[in-house]
Backbone as CSV, one residue per row, in Angstrom:
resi,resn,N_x,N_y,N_z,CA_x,CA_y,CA_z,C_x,C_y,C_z
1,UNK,95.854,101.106,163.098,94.779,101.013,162.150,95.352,101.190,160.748
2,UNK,94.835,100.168,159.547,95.642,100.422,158.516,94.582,101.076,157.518
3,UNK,94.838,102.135,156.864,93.887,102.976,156.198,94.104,102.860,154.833
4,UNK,94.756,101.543,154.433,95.118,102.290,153.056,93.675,101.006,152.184
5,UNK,93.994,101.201,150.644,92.900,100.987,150.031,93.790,100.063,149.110
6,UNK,92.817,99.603,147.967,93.239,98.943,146.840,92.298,99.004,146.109
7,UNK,93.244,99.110,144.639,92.069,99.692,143.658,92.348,98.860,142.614
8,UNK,91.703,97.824,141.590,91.959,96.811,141.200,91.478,97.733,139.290
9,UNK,92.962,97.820,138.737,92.598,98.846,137.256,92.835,97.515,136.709
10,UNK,91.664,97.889,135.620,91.549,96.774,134.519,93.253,96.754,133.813
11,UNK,93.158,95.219,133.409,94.826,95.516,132.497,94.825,95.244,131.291
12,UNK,94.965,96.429,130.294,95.054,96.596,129.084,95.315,95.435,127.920
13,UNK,94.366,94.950,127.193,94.165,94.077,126.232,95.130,94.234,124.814
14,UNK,95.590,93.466,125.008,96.440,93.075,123.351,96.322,92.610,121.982
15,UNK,95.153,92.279,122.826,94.463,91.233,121.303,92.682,91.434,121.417
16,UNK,92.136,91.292,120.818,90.634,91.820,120.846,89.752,90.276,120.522
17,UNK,89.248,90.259,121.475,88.412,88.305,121.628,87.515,88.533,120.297
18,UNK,87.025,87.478,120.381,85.374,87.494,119.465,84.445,88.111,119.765
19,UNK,84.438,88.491,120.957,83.083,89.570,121.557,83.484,89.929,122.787
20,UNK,84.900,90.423,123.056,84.872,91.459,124.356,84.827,92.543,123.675
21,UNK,84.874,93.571,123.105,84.312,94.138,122.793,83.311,94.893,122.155
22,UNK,82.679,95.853,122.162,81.170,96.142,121.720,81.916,96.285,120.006
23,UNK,81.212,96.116,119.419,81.354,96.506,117.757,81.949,97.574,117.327
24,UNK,81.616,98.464,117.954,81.972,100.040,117.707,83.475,100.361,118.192
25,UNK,83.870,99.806,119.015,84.796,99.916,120.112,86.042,98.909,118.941
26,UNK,85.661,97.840,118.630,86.893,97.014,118.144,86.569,97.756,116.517
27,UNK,86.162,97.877,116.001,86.160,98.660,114.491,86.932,99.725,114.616
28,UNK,87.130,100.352,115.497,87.608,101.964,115.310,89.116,101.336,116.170
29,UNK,89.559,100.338,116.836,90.508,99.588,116.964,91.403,99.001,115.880
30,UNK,90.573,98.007,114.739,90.731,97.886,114.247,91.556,98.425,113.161
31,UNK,90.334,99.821,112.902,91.339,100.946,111.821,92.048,101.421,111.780
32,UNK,92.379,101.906,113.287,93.792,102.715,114.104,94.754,101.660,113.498
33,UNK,94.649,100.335,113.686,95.426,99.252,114.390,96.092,99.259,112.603
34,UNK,95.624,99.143,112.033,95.500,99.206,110.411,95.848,100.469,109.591
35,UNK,95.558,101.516,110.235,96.283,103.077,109.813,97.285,102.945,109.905
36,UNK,97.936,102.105,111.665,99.298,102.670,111.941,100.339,102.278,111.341
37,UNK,99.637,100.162,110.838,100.422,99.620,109.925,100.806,100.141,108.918
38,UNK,99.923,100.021,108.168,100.095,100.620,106.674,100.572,102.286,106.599
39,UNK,100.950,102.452,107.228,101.070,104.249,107.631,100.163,105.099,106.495
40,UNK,98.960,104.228,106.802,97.515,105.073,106.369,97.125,105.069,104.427
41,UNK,97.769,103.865,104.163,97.609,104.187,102.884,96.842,102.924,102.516
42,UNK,96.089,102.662,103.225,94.642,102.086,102.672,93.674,103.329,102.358
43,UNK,93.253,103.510,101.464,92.139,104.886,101.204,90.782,103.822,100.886
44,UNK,89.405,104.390,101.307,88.518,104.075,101.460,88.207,102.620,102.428
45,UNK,88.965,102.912,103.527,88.687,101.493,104.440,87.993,101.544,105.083
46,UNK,87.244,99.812,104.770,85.594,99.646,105.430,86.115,98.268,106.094
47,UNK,85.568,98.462,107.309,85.668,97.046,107.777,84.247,95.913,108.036
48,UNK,84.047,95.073,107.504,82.661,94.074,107.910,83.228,92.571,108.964
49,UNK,82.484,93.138,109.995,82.357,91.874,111.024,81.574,90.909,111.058
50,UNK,81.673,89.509,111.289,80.315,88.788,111.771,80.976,87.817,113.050
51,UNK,80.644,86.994,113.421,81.128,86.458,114.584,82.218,85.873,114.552
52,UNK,82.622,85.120,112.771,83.933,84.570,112.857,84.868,84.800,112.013
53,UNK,84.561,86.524,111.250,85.331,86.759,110.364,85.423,87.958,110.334
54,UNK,86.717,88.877,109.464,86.485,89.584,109.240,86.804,90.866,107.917
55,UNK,85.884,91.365,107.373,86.093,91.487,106.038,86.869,92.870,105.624
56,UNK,87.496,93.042,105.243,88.547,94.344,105.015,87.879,94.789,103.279
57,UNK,87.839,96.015,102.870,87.421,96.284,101.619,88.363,97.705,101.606
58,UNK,88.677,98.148,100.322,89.210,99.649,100.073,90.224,99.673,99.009
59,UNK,91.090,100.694,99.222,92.201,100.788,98.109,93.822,100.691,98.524
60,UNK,94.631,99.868,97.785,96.191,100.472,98.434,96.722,100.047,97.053
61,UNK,97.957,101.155,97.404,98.974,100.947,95.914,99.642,100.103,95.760
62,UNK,99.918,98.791,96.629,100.441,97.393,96.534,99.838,96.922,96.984
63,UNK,100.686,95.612,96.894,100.072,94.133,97.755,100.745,93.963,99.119
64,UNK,101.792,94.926,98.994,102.713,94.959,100.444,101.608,95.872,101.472
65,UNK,100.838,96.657,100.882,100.191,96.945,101.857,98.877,96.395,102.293
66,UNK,98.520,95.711,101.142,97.335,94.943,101.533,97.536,93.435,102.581
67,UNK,98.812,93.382,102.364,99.162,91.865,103.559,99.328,92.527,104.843
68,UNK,100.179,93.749,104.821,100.257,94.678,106.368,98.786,94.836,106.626
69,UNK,97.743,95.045,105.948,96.316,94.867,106.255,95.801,94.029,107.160
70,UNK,96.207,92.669,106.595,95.599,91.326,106.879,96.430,91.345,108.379
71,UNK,97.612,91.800,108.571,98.595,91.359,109.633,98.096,92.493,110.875
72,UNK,98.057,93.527,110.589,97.338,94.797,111.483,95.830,93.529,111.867
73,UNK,94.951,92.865,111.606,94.187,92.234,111.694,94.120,91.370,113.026
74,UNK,95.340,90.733,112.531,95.944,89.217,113.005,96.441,89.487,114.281
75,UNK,96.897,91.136,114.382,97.564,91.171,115.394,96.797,91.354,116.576
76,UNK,95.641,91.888,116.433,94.242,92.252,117.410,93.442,91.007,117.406
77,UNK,93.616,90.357,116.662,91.990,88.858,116.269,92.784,88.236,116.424
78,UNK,94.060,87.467,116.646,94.397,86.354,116.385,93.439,85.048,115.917
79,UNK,94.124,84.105,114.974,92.938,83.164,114.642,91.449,83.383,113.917
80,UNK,91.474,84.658,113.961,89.442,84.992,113.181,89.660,84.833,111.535
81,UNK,88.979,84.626,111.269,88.904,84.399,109.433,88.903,86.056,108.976
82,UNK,89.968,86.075,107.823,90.182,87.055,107.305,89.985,87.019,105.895
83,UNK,88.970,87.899,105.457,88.633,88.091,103.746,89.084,89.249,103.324
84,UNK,90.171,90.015,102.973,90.729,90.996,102.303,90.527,91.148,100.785
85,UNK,89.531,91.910,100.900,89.047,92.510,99.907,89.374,93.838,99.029
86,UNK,90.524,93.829,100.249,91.181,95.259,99.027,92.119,95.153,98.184
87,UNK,91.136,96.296,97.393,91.919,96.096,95.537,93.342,97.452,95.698
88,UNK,94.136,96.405,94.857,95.510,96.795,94.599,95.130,97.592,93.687
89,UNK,95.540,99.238,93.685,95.250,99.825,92.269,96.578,100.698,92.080
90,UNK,97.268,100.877,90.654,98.374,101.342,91.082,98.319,102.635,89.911
């Protein structure tokens, strides 16, 4: 008699679709994903979603960190429209 089982674990996502995840869930993805880049020196980061874009707003002391922005983005959305809205203030 064979007793054993199988247990089928979800396998961990790399990239974040247009709507597998709930809103809440890819935003706070998002920011991590975007903290870790920039090693957190976006200050005041807001992120705005709609189905085919997505809008970045806040502060960083270059432009080198505002493209690591866009790329922390790119790397979870591949392909979604990106409006980076954060101001370079130095």
């Amino acid at each position: 008699m064979n007793n054993t089982a199988t247990i089928d674990l979800p396998v961990p996502e790399t990239s974040l679709g247009h709507s597998e995840l709930p809103d809440r869930t890819a935003d706070c993805e998002l920011t991590r994903r975007i903290d870790t880049l920039t090693f957190r020196q976006v200050r005041d980061l807001n992120i705005a979603r709609n189905a085919d874009r997505v809008i970045l707003h806040g502060r960083a002391k270059s432009y080198y960190v505002k493209q690591l922005a866009t790329h922390a983005v790119l790397d979870l959305m591949p392909g979604i429209a990106i409006e980076n809205s954060i101001c370079v203030v130095h």
